[in-house]
VEXDREN-2710 file (C-alpha; in Angstrom, 1 decimal):
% VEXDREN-2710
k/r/px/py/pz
1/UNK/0.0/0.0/0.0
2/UNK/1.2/3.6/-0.4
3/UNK/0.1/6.9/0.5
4/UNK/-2.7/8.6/-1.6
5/UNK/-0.8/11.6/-3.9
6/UNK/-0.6/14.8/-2.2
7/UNK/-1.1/13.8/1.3
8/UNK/0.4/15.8/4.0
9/UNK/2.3/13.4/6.7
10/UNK/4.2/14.4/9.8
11/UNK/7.5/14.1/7.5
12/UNK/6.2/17.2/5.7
13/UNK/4.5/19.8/8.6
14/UNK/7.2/21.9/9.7
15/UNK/4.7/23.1/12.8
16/UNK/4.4/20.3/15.1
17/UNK/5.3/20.7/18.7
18/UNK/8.1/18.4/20.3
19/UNK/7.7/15.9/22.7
20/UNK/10.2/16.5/25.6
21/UNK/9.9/15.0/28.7
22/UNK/9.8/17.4/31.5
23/UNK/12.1/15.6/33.5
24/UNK/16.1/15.0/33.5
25/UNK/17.0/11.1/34.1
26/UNK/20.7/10.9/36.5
27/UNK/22.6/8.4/35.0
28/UNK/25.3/8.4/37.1
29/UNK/26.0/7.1/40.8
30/UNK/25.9/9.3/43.4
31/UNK/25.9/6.9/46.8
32/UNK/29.0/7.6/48.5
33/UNK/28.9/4.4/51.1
34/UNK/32.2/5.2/53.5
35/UNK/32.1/8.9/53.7
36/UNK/28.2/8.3/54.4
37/UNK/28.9/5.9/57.3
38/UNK/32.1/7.9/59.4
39/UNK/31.2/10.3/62.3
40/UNK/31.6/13.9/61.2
41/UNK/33.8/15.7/63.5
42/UNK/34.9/19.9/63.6
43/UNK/37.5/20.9/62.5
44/UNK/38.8/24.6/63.1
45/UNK/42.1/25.0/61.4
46/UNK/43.6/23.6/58.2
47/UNK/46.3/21.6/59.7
48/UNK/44.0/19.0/62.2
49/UNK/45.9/17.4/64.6
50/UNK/45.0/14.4/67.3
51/UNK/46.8/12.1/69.8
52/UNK/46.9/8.2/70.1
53/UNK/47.9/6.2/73.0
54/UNK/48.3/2.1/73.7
55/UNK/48.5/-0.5/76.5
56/UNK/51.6/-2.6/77.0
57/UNK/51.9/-6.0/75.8
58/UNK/49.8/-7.9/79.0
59/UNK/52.7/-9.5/81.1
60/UNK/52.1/-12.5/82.5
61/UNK/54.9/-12.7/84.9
62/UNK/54.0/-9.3/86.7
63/UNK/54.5/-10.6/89.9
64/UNK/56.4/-8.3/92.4
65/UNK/57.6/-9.2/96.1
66/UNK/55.7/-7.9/99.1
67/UNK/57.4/-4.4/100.7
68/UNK/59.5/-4.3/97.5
69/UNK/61.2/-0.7/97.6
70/UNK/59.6/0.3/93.8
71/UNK/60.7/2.3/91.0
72/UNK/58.5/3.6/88.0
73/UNK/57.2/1.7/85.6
74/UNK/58.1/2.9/82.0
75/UNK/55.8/5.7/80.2
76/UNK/55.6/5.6/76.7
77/UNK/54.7/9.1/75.2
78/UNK/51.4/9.3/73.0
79/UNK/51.2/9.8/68.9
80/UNK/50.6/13.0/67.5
81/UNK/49.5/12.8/64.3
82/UNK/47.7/15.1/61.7
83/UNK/46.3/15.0/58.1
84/UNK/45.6/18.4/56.6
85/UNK/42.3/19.9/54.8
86/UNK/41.5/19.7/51.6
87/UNK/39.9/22.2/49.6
88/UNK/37.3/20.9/46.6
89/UNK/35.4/23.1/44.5
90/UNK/32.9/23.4/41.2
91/UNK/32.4/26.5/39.7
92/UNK/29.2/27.3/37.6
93/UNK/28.5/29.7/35.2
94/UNK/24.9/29.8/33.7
95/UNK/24.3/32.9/31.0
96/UNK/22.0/35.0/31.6
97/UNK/20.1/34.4/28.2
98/UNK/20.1/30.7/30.0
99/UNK/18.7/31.6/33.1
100/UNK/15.9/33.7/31.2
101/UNK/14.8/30.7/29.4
102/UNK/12.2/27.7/30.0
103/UNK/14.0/24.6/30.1
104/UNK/12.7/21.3/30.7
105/UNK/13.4/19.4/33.6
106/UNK/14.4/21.8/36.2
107/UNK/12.8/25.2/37.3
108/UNK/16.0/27.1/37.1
109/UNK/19.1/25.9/35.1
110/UNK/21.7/27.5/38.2
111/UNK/19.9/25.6/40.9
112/UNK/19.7/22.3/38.8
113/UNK/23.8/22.7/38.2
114/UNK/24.6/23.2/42.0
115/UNK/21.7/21.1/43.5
116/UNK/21.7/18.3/41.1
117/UNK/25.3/18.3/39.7
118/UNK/27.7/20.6/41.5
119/UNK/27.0/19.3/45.4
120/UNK/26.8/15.3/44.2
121/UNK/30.1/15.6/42.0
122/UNK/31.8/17.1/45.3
123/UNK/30.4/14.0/47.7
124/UNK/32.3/11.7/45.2
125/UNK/35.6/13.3/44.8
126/UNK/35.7/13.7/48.9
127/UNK/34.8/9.6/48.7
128/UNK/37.8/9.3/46.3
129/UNK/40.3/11.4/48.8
130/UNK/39.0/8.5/51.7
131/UNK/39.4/5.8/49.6
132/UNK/43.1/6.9/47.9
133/UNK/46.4/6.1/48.6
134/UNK/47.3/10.1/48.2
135/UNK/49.8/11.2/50.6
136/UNK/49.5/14.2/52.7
137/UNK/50.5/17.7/51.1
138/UNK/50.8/20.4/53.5
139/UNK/50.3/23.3/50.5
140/UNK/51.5/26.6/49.9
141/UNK/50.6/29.6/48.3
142/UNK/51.5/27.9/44.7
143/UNK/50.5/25.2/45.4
144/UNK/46.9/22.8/46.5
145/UNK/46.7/21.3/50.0
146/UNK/45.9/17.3/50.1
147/UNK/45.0/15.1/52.4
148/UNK/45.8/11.6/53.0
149/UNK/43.6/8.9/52.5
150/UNK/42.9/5.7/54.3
151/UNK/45.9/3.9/52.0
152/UNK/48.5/5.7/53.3
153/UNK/47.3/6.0/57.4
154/UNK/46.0/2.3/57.8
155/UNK/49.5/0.6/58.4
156/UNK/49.3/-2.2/61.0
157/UNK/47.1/-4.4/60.0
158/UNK/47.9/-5.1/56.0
159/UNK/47.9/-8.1/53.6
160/UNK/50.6/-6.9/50.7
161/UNK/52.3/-8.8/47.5
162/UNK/55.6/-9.3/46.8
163/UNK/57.5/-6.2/47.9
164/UNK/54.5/-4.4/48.9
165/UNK/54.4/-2.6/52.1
166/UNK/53.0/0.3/54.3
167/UNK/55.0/2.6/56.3
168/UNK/54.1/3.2/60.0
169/UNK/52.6/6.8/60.2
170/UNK/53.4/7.5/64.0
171/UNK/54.0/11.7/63.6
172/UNK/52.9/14.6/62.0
173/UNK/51.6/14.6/58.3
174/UNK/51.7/11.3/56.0
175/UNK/53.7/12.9/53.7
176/UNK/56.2/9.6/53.0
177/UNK/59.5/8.8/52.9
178/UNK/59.1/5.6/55.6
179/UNK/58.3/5.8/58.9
180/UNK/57.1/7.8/60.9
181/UNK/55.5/9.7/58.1
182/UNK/54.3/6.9/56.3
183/UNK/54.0/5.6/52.6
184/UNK/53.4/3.0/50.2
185/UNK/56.5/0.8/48.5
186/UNK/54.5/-1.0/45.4
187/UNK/54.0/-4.4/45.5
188/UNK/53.1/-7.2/43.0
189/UNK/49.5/-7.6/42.3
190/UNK/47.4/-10.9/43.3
191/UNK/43.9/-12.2/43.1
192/UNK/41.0/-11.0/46.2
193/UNK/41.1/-14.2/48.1
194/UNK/39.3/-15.0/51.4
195/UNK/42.2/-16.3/53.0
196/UNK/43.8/-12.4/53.4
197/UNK/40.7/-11.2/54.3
198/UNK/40.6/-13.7/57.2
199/UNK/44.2/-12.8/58.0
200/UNK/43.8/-8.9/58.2
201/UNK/40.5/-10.0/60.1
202/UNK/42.8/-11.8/62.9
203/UNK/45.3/-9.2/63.1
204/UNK/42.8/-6.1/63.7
205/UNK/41.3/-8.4/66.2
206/UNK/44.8/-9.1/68.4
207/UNK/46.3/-5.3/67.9
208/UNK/42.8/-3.4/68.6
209/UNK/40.5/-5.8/70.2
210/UNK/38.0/-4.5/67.8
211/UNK/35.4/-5.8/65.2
212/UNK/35.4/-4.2/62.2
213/UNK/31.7/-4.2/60.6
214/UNK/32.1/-3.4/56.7
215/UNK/34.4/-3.8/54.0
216/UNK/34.3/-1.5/50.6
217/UNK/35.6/-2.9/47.4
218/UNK/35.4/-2.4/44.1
219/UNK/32.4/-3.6/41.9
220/UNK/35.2/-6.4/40.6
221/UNK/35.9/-7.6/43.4
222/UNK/32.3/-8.1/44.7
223/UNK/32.1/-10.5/42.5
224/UNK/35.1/-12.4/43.8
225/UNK/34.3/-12.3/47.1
226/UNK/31.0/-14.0/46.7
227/UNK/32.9/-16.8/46.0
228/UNK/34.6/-17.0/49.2
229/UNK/32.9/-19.3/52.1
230/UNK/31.5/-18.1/55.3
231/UNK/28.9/-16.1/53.8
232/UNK/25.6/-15.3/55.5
233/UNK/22.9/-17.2/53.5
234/UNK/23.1/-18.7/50.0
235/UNK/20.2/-20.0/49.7
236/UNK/16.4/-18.2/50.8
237/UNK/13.1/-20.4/52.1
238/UNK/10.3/-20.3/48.9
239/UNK/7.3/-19.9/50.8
240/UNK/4.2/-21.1/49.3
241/UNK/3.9/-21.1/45.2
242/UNK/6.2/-18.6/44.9
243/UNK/9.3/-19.3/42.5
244/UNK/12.8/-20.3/43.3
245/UNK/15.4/-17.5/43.9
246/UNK/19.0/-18.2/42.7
247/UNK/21.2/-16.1/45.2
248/UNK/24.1/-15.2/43.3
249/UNK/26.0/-12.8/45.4
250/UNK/26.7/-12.4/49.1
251/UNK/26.8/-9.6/51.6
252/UNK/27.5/-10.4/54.6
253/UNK/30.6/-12.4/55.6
254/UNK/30.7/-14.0/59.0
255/UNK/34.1/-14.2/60.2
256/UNK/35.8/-15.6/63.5
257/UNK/36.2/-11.9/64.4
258/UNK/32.7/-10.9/63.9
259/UNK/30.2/-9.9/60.7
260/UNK/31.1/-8.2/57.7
261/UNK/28.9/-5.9/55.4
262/UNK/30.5/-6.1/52.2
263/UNK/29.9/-2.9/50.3
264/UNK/30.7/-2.6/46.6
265/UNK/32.1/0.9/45.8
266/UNK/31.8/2.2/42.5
267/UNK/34.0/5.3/43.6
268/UNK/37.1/2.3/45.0
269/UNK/37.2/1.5/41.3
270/UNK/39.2/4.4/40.1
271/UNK/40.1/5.9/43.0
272/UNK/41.8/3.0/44.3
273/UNK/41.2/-0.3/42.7
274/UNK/43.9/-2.8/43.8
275/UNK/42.6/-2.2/47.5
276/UNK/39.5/-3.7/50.1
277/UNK/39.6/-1.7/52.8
278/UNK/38.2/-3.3/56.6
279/UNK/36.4/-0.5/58.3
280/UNK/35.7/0.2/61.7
281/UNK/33.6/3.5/61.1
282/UNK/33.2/4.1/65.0
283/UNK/36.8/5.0/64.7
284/UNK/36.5/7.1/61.5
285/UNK/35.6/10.4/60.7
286/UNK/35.3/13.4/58.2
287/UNK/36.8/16.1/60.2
288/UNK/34.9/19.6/58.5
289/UNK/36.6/23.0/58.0
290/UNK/34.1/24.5/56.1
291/UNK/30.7/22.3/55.1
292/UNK/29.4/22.2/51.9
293/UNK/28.1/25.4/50.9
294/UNK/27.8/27.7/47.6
295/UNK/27.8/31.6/46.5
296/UNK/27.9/33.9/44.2
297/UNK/31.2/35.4/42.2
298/UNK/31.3/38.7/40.9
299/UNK/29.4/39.3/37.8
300/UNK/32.3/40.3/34.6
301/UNK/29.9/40.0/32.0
302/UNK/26.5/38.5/30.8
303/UNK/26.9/35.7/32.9
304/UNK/26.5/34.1/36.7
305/UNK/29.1/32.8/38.3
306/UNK/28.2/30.3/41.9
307/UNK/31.5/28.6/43.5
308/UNK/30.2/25.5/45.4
309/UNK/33.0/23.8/47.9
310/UNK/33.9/21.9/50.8
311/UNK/37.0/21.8/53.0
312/UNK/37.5/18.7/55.2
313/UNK/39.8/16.6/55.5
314/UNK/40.1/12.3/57.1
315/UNK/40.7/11.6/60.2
316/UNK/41.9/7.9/61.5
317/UNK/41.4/7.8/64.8
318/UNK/42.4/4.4/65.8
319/UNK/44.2/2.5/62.8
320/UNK/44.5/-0.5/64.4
321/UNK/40.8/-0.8/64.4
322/UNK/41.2/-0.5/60.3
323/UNK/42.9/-2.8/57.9
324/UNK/43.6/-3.1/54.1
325/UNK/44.3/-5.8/51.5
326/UNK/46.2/-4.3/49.1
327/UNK/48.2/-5.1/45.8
328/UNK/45.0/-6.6/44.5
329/UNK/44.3/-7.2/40.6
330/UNK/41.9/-4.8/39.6
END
């Protein structure tokens, strides 16, 4: 069949109206699962400093004679350490012509920027400072303060490769170099396997007498640790006439030293992908200098100008309650 001669389709009529959602779909991620689950502590200068102390090794034999004449027992002076601020930013500039027009989706194209893109884009990149391996860099007035991320001031209780290894950070800024300052010596990268988990498990156990209750990993390695035994449930009761489920992924791993969450972390995969990180986020925080916030620039020509930021910076309170596996195959 064909059309009858002459006839005017929708092909031809230049007038019709177009058919635009008014709604904008995110694509993207925007769940940022450690910096969501540490404390939030305030900070009130850019260099943030705290103190850790221990207990000596119990002593079995402390046995001391009666009326003994005594002398001090030995001190051992606490840790001062710090990590610095760092100082993220988006800046957006909307035209006026822009901000006079009717767009779809979003009553005002400067608020949808900063609400929708602007504040969500900063969440991730302070995600991606926790989650790096970035050393500490005190700054200057040429150049950007950084701070150090969970890679670099989780030392103690680490499973590495080959010549892998993490420097004690006992003093001031992880800024590396060995210890006391801390750093990372690249190692030879291996397959996730449950057996390291188990062992970093153990040793944050005997150094911090603490349970650690979730581990973030990369999407990747998700996958490879639903493989591993010990894992909550994997299989689920089919009640009535309803169908079979197949589980095909786990997450929750019970240990010897108590249960895991298992979090995958979009954000771990580029920011740090050869690590899974064992978090005690009782003994975590986001220390804050200045919160999120946003305002105007001055106006230079027919456009707006709105700087949204944050300043904050990681704080590892106890790392012995943290551990790592690291030199993993992405």
């Amino acid at each position: 069949m064909a059309q009858p001669a002459e006839t005017l389709d929708s092909y031809d009529v230049r007038g019709n109206r177009e058919d635009l959602q008014d709604k904008i779909y995110m694509v993207s991620p925007e769940k940022t699962p450690v910096s969501s689950a540490i404390k939030r502590t305030k900070v009130t200068n850019r260099l943030h400093e705290w103190q850790r102390d221990s207990l000596a090794t119990p002593n079995k034999d402390n046995a001391v004679i009666e009326g003994d004449d005594r002398t001090g027992t030995a001190l051992v002076a606490t840790e001062r350490v710090a990590n610095t601020t760092q100082l993220f930013d988006k800046v957006v500039i909307v035209a006026e012509t822009q901000r006079k027009s009717n767009p779809a989706g979003r009553s005002e194209e400067m608020k949808y920027q900063l609400a929708m893109k602007a504040y969500p884009e900063l969440k991730r990149d302070v995600e991606a400072m926790i989650l790096s391996d970035n050393l500490a860099v005190l700054g200057s007035g040429a150049a950007a303060r950084k701070s150090a991320g969970l890679g670099v001031l989780v030392y103690t209780n680490t499973s590495h490769n080959g010549a892998g290894a993490t420097a004690a950070h006992t003093s001031g800024l992880a800024t590396g170099g060995g210890a006391p300052s801390g750093g990372i010596t690249a190692g030879t990268n291996r397959t996730f396997a449950k057996a390291q988990l188990d062992a970093v498990m153990q040793s944050i156990y005997t150094n911090s007498g603490e349970m650690p209750s979730m581990v973030s990993v990369t999407p990747s390695h998700k996958v490879i640790f639903s493989t591993f035994t010990g894992i909550a449930q994997n299989r689920k009761d089919v009640k009535g006439k309803e169908q079979a489920v197949i589980v095909g992924g786990a997450d929750v791993y019970v240990s010897d030293f108590g249960d895991l969450t298992i979090v995958p972390n979009y954000v771990q995969a580029t920011a740090n992908p050869n690590s899974a990180f064992i978090l005690n986020p009782e003994q975590l925080a986001l220390g804050v200098f200045n919160p999120m916030n946003s305002r105007p620039l001055a106006k230079t020509g027919h456009a707006d100008k709105e700087l949204a930021s944050i300043e904050c910076t990681l704080v590892v309170q106890s790392q012995t309650a943290q551990g790592k596996v690291a030199n993993l195959t992405a």
